[in-house]
C-alpha positions as a Python dict, from the first residue, in 0.01 Angstrom:
ca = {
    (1, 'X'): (0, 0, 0),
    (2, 'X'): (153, 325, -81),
    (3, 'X'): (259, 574, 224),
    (4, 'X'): (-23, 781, 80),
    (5, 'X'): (-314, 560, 86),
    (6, 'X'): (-201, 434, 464),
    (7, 'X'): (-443, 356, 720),
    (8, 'X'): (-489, 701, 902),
    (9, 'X'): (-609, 570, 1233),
    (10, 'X'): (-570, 198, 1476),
    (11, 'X'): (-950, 110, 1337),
    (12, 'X'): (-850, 174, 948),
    (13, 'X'): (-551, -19, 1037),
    (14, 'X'): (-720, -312, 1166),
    (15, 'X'): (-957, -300, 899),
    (16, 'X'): (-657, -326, 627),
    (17, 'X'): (-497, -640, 821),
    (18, 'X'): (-801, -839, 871),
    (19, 'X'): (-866, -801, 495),
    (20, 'X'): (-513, -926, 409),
    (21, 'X'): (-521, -1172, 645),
    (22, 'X'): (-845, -1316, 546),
    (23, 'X'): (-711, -1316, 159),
    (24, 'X'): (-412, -1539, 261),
    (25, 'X'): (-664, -1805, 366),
    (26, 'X'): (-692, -1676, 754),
    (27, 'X'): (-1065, -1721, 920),
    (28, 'X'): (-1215, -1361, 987),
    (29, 'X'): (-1230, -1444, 1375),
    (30, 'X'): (-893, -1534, 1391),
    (31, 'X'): (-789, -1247, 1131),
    (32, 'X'): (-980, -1030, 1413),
    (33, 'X'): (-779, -1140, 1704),
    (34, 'X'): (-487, -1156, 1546),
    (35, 'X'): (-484, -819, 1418),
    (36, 'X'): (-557, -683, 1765),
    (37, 'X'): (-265, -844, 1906),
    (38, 'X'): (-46, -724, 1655),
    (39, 'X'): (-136, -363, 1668),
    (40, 'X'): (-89, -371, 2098),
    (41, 'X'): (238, -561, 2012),
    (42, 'X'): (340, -177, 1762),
    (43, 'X'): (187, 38, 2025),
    (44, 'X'): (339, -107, 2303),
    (45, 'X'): (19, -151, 2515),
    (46, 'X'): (-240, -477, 2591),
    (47, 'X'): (-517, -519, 2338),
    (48, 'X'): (-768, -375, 2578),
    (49, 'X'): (-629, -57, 2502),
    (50, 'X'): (-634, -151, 2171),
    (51, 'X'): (-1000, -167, 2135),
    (52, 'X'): (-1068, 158, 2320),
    (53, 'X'): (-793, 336, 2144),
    (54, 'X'): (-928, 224, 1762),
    (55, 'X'): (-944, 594, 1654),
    (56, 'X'): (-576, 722, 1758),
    (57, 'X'): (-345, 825, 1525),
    (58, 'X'): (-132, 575, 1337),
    (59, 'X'): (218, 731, 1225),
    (60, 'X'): (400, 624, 921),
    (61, 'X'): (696, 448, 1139),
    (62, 'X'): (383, 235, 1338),
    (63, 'X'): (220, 161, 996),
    (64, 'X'): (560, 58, 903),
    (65, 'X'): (581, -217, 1188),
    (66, 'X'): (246, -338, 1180),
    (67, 'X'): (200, -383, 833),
    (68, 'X'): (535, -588, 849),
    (69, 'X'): (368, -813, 1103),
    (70, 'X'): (112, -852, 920),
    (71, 'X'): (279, -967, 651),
    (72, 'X'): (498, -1195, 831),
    (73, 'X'): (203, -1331, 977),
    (74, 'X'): (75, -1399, 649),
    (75, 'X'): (339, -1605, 552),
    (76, 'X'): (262, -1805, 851),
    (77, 'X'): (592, -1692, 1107),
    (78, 'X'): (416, -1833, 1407),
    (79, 'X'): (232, -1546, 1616),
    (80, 'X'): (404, -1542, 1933),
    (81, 'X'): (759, -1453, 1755),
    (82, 'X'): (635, -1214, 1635),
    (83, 'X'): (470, -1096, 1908),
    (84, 'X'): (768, -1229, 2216),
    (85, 'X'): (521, -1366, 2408),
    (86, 'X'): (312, -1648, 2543),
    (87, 'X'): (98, -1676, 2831),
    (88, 'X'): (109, -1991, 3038),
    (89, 'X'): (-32, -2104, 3363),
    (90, 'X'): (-193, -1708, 3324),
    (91, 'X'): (221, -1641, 3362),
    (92, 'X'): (344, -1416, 3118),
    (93, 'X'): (671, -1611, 2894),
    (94, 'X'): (904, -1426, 2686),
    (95, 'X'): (924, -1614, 2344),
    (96, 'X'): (1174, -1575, 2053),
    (97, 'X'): (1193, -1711, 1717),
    (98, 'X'): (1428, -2088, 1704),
    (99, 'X'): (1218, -2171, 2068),
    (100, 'X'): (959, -2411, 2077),
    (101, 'X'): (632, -2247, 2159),
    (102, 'X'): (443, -2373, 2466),
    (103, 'X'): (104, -2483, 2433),
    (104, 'X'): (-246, -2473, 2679),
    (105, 'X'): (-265, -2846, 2678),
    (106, 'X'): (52, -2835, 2877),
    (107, 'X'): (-119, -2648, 3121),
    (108, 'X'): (-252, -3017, 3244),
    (109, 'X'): (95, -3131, 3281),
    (110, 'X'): (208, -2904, 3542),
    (111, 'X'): (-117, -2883, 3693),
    (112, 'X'): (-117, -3268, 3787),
    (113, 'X'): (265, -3194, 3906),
    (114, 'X'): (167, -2924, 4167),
    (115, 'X'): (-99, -3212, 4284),
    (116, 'X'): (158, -3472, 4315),
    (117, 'X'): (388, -3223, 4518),
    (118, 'X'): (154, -2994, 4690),
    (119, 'X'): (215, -3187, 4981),
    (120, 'X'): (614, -3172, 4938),
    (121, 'X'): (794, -2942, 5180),
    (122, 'X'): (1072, -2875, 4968),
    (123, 'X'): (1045, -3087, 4629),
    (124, 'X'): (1331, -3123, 4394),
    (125, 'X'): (1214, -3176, 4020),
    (126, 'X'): (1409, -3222, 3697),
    (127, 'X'): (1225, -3051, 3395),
    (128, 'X'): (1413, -3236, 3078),
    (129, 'X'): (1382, -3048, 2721),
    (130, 'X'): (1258, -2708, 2901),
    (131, 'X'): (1308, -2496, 2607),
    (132, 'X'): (1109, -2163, 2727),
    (133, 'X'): (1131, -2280, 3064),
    (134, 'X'): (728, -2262, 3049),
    (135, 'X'): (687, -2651, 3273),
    (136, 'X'): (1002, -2568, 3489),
    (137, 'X'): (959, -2203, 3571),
    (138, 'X'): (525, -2284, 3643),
    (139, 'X'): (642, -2508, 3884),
    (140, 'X'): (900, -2284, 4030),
    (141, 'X'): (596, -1968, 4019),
    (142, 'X'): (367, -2181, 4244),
    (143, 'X'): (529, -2416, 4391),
    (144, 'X'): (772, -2154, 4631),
    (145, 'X'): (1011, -2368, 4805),
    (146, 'X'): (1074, -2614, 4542),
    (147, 'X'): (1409, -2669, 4394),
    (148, 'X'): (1405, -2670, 3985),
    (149, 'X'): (1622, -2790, 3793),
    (150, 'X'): (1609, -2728, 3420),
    (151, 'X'): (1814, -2900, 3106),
    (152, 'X'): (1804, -2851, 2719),
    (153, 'X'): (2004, -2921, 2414),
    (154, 'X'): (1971, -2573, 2269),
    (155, 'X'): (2142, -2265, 2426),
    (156, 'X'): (1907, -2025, 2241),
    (157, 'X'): (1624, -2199, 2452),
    (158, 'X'): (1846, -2124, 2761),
    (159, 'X'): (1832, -1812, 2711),
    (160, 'X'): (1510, -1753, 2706),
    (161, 'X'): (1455, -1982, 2981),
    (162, 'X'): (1695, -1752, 3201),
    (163, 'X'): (1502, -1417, 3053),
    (164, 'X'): (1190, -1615, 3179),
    (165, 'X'): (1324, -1670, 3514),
    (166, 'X'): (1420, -1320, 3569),
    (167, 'X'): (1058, -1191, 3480),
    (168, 'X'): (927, -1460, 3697),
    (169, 'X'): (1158, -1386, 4001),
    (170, 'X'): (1250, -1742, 4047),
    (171, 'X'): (1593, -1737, 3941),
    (172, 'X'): (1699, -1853, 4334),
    (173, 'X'): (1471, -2135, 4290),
    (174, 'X'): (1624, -2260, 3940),
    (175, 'X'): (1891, -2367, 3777),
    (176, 'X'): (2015, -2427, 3398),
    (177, 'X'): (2173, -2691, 3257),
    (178, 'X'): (2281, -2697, 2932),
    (179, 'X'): (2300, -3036, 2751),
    (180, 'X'): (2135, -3348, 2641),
    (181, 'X'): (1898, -3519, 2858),
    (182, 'X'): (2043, -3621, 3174),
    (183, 'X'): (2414, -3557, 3028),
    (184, 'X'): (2464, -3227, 3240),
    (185, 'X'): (2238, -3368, 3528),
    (186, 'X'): (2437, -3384, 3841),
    (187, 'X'): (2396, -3721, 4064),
    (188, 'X'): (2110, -3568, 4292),
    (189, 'X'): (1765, -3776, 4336),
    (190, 'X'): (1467, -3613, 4297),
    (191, 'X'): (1106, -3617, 4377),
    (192, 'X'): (955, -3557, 3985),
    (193, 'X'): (1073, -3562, 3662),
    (194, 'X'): (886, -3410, 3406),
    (195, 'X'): (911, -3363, 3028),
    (196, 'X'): (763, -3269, 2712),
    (197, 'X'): (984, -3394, 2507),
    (198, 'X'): (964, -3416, 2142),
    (199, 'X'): (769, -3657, 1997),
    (200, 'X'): (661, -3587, 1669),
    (201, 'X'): (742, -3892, 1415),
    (202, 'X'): (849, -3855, 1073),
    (203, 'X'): (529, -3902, 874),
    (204, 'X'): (315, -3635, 1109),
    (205, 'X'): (647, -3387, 1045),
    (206, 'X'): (502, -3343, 683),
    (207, 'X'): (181, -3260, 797),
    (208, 'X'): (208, -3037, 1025),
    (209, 'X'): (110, -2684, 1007),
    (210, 'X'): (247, -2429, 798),
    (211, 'X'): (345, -2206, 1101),
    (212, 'X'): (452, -2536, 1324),
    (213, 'X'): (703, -2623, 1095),
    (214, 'X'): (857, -2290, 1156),
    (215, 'X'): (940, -2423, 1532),
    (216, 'X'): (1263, -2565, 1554),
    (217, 'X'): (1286, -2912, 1463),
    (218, 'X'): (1495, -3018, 1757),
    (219, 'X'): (1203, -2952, 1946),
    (220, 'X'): (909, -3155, 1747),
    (221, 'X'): (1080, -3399, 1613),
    (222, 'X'): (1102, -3730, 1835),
    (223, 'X'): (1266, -4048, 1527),
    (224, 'X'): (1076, -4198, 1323),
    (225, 'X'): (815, -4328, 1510),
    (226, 'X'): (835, -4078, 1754),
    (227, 'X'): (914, -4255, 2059),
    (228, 'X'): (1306, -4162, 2064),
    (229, 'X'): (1299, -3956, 2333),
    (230, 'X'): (1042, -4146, 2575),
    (231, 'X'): (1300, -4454, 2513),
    (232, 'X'): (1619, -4246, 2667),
    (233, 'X'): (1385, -4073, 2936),
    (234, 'X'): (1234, -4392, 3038),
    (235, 'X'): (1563, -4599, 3083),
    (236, 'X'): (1739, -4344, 3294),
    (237, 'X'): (1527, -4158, 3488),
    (238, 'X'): (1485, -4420, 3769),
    (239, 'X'): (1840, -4326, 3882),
    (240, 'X'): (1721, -3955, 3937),
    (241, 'X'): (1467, -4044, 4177),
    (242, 'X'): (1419, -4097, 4540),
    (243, 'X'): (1175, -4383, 4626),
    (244, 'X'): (799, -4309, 4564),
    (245, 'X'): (935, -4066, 4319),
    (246, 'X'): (713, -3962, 3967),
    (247, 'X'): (832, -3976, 3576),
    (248, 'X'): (568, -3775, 3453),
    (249, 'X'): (554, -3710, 3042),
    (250, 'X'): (367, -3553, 2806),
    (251, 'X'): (263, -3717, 2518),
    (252, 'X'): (83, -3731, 2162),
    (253, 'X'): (-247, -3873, 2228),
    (254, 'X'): (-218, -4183, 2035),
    (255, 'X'): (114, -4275, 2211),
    (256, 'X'): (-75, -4382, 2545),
    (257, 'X'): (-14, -4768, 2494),
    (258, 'X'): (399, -4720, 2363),
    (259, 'X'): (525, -4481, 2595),
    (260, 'X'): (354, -4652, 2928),
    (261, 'X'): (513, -4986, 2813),
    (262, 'X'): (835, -4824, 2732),
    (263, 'X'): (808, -4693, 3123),
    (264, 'X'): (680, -5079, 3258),
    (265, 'X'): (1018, -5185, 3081),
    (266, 'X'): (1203, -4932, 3263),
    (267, 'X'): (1093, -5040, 3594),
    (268, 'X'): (871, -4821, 3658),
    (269, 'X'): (515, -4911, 3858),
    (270, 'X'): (164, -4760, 3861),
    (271, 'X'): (214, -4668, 3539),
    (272, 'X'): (-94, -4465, 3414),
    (273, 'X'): (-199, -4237, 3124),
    (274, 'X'): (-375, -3869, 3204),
    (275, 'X'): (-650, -3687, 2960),
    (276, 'X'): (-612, -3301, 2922),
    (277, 'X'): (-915, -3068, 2983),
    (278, 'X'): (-1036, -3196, 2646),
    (279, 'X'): (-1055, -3576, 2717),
    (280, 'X'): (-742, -3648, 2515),
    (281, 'X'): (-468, -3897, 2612),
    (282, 'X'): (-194, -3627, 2730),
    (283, 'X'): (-12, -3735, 3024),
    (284, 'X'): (198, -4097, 3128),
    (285, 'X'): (250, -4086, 3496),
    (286, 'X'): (492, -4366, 3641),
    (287, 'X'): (633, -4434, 4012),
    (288, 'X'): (946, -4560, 4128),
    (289, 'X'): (883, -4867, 4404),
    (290, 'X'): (1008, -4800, 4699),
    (291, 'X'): (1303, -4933, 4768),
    (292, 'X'): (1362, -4990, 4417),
    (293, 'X'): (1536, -4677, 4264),
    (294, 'X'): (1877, -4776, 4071),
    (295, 'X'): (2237, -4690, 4172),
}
């Protein structure tokens, strides 16, 4: 659009995007929404404001940015990288592009780990592939005198996670550790370990979602059949924890059946699978016996 025919005003702007948007194949709702976000994210404010601010003035250097988002966003660069930010756990997560993008459903995950600690005095928990720190830092946020210890493969996602602990103010309760799996774990026994680990397989890679596949891959993509990671996480993790302790994973919800016999095979008892708010297979639970954890 040329300088002279800009959008004048937030509402003319809005107008513009949700018509562009809905031309690249976007659904008017979600156009809608979208749009909103993306203005608040140019004018620095919450979309609130947004909507009650719809006839200020939009300058050229705003119209610049948001139409760029816009376009971006048209070309399917996921939302939040765009934007920097996620909410989880009604936390607010900084988000960049190259880090994998936490999701709602996860929200069960680290709801059922409060419940199996609430009880804890001071619980020590292992959150493997943390990426934006969104499981680990949750359980830090509302679980106060826990002890958190976080790992991933990918020092971008570090990063992040440390930004995230920062805004959180839970740095004291956390710490980083950089490497694969339980590589850079130290030998200390803990009450949970939890992980969403990648677990995508190679035939649901080419289907997923224009904007998904702009993730990183080191963080969707779990072998071939997907199960790569619950194999390694299963036949380690009872050396990490202290009698009575929890393996607790996410998974895809047709991996139920797999991933709880991978965790039977790895000694694990009371092995159980969890549905999300939604009634979907989300969650494998496990306990180590008492008496029974591994040298």
């Amino acid at each position: 659009m040329q300088n002279e025919n800009r959008p004048q005003t937030g509402k003319e702007a809005l107008q513009w995007a949700v018509f562009f948007l809905t031309g690249c194949g976007f659904a008017e709702t979600q156009a809608q929404a979208e749009s909103r976000l993306l203005l608040a994210k140019t004018w620095e404010c919450d979309s609130l404001q947004v909507v009650t601010g719809l006839d200020r003035t939009l300058g050229p250097s705003d119209w610049q940015q948001f139409s760029q988002f816009v376009q971006k966003r048209a070309k399917w660069e996921p939302l939040q990288y765009l934007t920097g930010k996620q909410e989880f756990m009604s936390l607010p997560f900084r988000i960049s592009p190259g880090v994998f993008i936490p999701r709602w459903d996860t929200e069960a995950l680290v709801e059922e780990a409060i419940r199996i600690l609430q009880n804890e005095d001071s619980p020590r928990i292992l959150d493997l592939c943390t990426g934006s720190g969104a499981i680990a830092l949750s359980l830090a946020y509302y679980l106060p005198k826990s002890r958190v210890w976080a790992v991933d493969l990918s020092p971008e996602a570090l990063d992040i996670s440390r930004e995230n602990a920062r805004l959180l103010n839970v740095e004291a309760q956390t710490t980083f550790l950089l490497g694969d799996l339980f590589t850079p774990v130290p030998q200390e026994k803990f009450q949970l370990i939890v992980s969403n680990p990648p677990y995508i397989s190679a035939v649901e890679m080419a289907g997923l979602p224009l904007d998904v596949q702009k993730e990183p891959r080191l963080a969707l993509y779990g072998g071939a059949d997907g199960l790569d990671y619950y194999r390694r996480i299963s036949g380690s993790a009872g050396r990490y924890l202290w009698p009575g302790g929890c393996l607790l994973l996410e998974i895809g919800w047709q991996q139920s059946r797999e991933v709880s016999e991978l965790l039977m095979t790895g000694g694990f008892t009371e092995v159980r699978t969890l549905q999300d708010l939604e009634k979907k297979d989300r969650m494998v639970i496990g306990k180590v016996a008492h008496g029974k954890t591994r040298n």
